[in-house]
Backbone as numpy.savetxt, mean C-alpha at the origin, in Angstrom:
# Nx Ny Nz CAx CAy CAz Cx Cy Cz
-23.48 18.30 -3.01 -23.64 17.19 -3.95 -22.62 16.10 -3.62
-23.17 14.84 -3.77 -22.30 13.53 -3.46 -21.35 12.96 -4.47
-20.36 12.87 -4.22 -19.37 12.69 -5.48 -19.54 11.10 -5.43
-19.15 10.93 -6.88 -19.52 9.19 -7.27 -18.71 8.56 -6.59
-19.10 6.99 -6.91 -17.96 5.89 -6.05 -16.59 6.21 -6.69
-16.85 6.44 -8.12 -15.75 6.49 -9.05 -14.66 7.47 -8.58
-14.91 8.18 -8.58 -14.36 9.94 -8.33 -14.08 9.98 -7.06
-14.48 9.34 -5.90 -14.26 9.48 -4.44 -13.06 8.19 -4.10
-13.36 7.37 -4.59 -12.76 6.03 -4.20 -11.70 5.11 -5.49
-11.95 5.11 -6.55 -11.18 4.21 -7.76 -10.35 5.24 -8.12
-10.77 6.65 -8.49 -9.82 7.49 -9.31 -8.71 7.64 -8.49
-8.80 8.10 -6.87 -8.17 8.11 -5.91 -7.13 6.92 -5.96
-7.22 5.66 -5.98 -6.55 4.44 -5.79 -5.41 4.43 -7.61
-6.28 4.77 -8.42 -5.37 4.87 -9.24 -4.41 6.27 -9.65
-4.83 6.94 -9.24 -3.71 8.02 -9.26 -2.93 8.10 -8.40
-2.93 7.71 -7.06 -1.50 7.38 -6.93 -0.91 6.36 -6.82
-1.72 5.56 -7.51 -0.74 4.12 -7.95 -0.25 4.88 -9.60
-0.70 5.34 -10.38 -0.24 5.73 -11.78 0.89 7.10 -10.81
0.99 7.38 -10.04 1.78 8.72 -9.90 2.87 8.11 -8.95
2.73 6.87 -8.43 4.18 6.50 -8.13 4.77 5.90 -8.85
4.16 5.34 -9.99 4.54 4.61 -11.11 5.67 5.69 -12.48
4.64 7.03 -12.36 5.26 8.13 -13.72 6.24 8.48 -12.79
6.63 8.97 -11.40 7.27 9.40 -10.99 8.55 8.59 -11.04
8.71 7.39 -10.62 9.34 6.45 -10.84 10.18 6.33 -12.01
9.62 6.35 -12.84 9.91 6.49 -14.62 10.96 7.77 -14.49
10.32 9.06 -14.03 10.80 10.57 -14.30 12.14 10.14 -13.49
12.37 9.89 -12.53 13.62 9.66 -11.80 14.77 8.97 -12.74
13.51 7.45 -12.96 14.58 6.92 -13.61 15.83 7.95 -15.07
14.53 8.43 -15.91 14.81 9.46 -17.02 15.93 9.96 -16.86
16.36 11.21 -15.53 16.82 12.08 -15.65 18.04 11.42 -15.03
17.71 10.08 -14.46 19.39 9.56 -13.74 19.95 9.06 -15.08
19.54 8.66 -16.25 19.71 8.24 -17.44 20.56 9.40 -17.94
19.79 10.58 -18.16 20.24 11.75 -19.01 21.31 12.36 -18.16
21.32 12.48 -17.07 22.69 13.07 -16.84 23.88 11.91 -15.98
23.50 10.61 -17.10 24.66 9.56 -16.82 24.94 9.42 -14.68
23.69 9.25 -14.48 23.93 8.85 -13.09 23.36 7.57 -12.62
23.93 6.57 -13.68 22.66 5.23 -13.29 23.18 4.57 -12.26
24.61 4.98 -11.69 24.92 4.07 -10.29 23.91 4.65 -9.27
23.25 5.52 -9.33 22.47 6.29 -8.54 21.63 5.19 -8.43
21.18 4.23 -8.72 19.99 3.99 -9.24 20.27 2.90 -7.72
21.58 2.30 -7.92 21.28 1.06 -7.14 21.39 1.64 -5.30
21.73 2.92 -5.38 21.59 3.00 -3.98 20.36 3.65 -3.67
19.67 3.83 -4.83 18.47 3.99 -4.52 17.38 2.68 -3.98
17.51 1.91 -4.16 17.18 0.27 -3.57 17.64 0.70 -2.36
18.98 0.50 -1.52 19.02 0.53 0.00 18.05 1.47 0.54
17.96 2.79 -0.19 17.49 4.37 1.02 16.02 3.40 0.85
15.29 3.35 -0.73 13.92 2.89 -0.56 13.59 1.66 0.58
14.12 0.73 0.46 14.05 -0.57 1.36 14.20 0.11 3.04
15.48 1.15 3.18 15.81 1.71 4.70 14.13 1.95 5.22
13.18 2.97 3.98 12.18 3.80 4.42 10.98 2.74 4.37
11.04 2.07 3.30 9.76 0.81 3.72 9.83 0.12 5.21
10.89 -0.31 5.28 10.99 -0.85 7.07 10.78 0.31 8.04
11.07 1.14 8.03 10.63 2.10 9.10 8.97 2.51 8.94
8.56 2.44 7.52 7.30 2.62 7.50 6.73 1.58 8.55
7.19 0.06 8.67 6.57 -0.70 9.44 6.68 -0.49 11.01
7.02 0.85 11.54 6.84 1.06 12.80 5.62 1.09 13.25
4.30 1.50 12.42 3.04 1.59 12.58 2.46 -0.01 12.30
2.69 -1.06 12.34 2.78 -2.20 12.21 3.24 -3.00 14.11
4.58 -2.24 14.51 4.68 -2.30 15.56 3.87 -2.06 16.76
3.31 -0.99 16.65 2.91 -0.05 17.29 1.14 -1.08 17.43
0.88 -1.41 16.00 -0.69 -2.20 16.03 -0.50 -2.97 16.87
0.27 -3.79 16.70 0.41 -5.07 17.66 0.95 -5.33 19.19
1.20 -3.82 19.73 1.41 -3.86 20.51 3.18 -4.08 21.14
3.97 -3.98 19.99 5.51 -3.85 20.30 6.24 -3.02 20.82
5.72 -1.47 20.54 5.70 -0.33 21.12 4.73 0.42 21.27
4.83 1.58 22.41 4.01 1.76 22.91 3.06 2.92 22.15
4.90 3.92 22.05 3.82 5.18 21.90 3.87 5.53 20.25
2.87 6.53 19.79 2.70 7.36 18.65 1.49 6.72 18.61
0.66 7.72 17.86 -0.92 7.77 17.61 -1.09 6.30 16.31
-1.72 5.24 16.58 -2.05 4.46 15.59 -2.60 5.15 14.27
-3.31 6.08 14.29 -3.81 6.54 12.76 -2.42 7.24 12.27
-1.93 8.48 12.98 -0.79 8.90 12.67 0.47 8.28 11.69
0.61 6.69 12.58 1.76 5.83 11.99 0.93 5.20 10.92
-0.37 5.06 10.88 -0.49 4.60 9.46 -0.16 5.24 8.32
-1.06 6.73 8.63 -0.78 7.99 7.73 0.89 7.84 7.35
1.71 7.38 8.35 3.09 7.70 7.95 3.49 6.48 6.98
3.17 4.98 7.63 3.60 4.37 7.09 2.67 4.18 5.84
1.94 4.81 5.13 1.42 4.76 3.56 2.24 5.38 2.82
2.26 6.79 3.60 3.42 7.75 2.87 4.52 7.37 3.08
5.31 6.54 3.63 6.81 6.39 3.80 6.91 4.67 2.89
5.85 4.03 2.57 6.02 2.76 1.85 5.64 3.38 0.38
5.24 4.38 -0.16 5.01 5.25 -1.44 6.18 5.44 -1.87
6.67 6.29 -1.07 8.24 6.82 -1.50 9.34 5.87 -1.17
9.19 4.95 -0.43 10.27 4.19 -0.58 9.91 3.00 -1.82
8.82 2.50 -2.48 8.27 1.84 -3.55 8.92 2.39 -4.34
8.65 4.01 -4.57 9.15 4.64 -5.97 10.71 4.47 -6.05
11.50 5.09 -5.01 12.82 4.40 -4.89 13.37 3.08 -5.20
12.32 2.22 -4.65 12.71 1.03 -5.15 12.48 0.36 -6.40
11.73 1.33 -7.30 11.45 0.89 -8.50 12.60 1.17 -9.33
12.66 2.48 -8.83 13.81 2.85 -10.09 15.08 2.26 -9.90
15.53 1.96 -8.78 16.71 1.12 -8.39 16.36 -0.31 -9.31
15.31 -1.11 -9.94 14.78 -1.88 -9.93 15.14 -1.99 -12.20
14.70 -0.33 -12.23 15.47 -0.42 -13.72 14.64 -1.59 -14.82
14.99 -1.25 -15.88 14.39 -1.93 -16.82 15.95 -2.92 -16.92
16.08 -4.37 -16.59 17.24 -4.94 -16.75 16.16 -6.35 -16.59
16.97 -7.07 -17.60 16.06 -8.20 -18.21 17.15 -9.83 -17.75
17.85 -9.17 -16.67 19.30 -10.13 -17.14 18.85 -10.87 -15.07
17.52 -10.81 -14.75 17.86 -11.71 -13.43 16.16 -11.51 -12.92
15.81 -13.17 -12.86 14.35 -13.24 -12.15 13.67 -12.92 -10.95
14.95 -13.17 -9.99 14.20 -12.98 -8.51 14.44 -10.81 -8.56
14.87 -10.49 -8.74 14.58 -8.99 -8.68 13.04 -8.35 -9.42
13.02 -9.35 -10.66 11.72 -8.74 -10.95 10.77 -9.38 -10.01
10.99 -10.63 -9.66 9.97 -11.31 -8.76 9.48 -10.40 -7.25
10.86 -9.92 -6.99 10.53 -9.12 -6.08 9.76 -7.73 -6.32
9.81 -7.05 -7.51 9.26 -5.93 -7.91 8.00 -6.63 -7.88
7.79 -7.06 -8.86 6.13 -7.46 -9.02 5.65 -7.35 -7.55
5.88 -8.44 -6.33 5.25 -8.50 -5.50 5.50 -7.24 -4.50
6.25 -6.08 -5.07 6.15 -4.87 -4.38 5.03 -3.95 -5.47
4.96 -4.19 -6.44 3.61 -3.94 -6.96 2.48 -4.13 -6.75
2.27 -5.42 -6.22 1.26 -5.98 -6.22 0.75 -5.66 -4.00
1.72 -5.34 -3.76 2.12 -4.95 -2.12 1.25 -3.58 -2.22
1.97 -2.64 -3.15 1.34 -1.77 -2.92 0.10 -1.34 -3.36
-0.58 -2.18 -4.32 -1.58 -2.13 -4.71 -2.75 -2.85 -4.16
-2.45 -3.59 -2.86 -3.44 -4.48 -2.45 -3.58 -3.23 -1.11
-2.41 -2.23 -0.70 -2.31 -1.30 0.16 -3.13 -0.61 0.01
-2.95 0.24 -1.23 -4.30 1.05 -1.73 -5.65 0.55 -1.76
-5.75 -0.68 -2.04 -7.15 -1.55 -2.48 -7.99 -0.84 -0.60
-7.07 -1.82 0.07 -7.49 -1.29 1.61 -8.25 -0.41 2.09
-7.05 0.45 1.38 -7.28 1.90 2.19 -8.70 2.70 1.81
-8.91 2.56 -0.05 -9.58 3.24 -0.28 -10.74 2.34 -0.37
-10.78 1.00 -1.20 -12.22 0.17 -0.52 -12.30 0.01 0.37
-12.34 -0.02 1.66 -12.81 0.29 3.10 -13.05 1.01 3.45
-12.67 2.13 3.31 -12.51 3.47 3.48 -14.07 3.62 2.82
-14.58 3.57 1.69 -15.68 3.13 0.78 -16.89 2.48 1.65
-16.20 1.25 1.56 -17.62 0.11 2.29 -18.02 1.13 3.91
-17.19 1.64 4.56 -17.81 1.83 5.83 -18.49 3.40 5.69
-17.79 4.11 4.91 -18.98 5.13 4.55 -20.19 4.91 3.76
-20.21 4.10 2.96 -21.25 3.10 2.33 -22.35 2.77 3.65
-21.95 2.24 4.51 -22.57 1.48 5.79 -22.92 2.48 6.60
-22.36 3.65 6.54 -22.96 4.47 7.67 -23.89 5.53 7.08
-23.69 5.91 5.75 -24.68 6.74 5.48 -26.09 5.79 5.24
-25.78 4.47 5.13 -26.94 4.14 4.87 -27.91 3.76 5.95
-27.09 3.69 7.10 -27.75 3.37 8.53 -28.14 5.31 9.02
-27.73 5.97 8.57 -28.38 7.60 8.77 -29.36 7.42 8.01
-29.45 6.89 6.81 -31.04 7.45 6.01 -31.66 6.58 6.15
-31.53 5.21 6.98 -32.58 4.22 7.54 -33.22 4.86 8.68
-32.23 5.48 9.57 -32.41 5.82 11.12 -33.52 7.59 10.81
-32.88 8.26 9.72 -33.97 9.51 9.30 -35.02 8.95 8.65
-35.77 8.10 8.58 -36.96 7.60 7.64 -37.66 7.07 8.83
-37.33 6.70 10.19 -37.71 6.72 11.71 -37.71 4.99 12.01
-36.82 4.54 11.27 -36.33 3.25 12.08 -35.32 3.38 13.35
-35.22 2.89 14.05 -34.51 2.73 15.30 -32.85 2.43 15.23
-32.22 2.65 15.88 -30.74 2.25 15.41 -30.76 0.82 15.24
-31.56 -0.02 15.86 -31.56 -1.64 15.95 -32.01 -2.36 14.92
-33.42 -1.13 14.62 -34.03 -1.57 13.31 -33.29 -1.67 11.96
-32.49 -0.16 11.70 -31.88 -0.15 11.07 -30.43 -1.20 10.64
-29.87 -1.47 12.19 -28.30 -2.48 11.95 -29.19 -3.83 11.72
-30.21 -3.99 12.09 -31.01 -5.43 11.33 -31.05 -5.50 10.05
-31.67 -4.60 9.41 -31.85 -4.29 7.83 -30.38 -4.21 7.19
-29.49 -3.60 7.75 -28.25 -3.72 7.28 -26.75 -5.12 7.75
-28.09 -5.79 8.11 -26.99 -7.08 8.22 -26.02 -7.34 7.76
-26.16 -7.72 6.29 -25.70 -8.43 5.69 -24.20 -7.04 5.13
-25.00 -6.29 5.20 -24.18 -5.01 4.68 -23.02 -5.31 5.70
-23.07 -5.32 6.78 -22.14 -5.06 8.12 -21.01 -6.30 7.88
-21.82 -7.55 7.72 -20.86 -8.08 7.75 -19.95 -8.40 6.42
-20.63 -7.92 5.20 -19.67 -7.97 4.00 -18.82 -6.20 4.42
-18.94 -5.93 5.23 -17.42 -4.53 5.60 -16.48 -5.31 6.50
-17.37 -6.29 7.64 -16.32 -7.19 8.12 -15.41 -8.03 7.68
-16.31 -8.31 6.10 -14.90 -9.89 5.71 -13.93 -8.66 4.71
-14.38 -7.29 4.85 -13.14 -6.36 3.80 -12.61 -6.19 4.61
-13.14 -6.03 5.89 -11.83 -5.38 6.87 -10.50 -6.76 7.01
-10.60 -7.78 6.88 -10.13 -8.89 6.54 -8.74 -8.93 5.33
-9.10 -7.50 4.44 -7.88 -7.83 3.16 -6.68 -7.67 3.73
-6.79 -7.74 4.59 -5.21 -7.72 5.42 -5.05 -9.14 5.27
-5.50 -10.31 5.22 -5.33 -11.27 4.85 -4.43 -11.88 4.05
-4.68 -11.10 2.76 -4.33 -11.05 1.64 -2.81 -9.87 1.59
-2.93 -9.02 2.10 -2.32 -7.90 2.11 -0.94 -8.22 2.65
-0.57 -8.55 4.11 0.15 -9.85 4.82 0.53 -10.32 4.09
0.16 -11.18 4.17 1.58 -12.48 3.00 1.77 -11.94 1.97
1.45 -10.94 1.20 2.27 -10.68 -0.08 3.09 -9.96 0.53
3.50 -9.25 1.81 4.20 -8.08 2.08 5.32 -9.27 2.36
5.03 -10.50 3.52 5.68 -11.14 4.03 6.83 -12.15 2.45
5.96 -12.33 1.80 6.79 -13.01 -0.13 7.48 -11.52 -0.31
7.15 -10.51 -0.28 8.15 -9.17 -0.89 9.32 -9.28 -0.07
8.79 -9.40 0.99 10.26 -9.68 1.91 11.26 -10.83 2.02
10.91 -12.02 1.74 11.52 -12.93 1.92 12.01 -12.83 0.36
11.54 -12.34 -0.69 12.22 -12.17 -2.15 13.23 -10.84 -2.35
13.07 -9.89 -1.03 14.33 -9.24 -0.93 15.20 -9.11 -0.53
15.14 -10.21 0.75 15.80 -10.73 1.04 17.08 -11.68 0.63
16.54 -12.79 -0.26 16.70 -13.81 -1.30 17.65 -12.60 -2.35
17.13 -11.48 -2.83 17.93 -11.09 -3.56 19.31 -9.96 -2.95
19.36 -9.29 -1.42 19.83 -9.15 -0.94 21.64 -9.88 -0.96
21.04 -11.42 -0.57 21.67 -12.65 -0.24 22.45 -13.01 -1.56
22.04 -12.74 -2.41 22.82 -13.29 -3.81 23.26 -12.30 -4.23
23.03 -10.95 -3.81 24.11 -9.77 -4.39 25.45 -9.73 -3.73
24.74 -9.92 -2.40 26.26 -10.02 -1.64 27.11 -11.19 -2.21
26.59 -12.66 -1.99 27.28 -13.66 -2.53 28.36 -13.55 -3.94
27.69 -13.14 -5.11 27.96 -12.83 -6.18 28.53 -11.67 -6.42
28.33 -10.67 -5.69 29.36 -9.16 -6.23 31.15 -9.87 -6.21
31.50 -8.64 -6.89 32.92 -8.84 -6.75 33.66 -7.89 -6.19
């Protein structure tokens, strides 16, 4: 039996966006309860250390380095920009006293949620596209016949494969806003 769009693809995207989110929280909690909230801010460096290394599979796309399996470093860098997000949330704290830090959270929210969007609507549209070119091609259309009939299908997976578009520059604003806040901690500490 075929599991729904819902259940295969949305529930997926929101549970572990809601489970880096509760987890986040739980950290924060227990650095609260046993009075360890300086913990919190070196939790920002380790998270930020592991988001940039996640971008080795970023390297690797474009041709900067050579070796490790492209799917591999993605697989890594989803899981290594997860856990360094959650780190960086809780370093991130409920503190109401400075804009560019939340500015930067948001757009690491919104980073990782356009991440997920990716992964799992695409992930979606092209199994979408291929089972439907199997039950064109079993009903005894031709593979040609069939990618004709599915034109339009093909190329609305092409302009998704595209949310990198979108995906990009918010990563590139997360960075230049943690940067920005980097720059004024140093300036301003004492």
């Amino acid at each position: 039996m075929k599991q729904s769009v819902f259940s295969k693809y949305l529930l997926p995207f929101f549970q572990w966006y809601a489970l880096m989110i509760l987890i986040a929280i739980v950290i924060d909690y227990f650095l609260h309860r046993l009075q360890l909230l300086s913990v919190g801010r070196y939790l920002g460096y380790v998270g930020t250390i592991i988001v940039i290394i996640s971008f080795v599979y970023s390297l690797r796309k474009r041709k900067l380095i050579k070796s490790g399996s492209p799917k591999k470093l993605l697989e890594l860098h989803e899981y290594l920009a997860w856990i360094g997000s959650i780190l960086i949330i809780v370093h991130a704290g409920i503190h109401f006293n400075a804009i560019l830090p939340w500015l930067a959270l948001l757009m690491l929210l919104i980073a990782v949620a356009t991440g997920l969007i990716g992964k799992f609507l695409l992930q979606k549209a092209n199994d979408n596209l291929k089972d439907k070119k199997q039950d064109l091609i079993v009903k005894g259309l031709s593979k040609e016949e069939a990618g004709s009939q599915l034109f339009l299908d093909s190329v609305t997976v092409d302009l998704m494969k595209k949310w990198r578009t979108v995906h990009l520059p918010i990563t590139l604003i997360l960075g230049i806003l943690v940067l920005l806040h980097i720059i004024t901690i140093v300036m301003y500490s004492k």
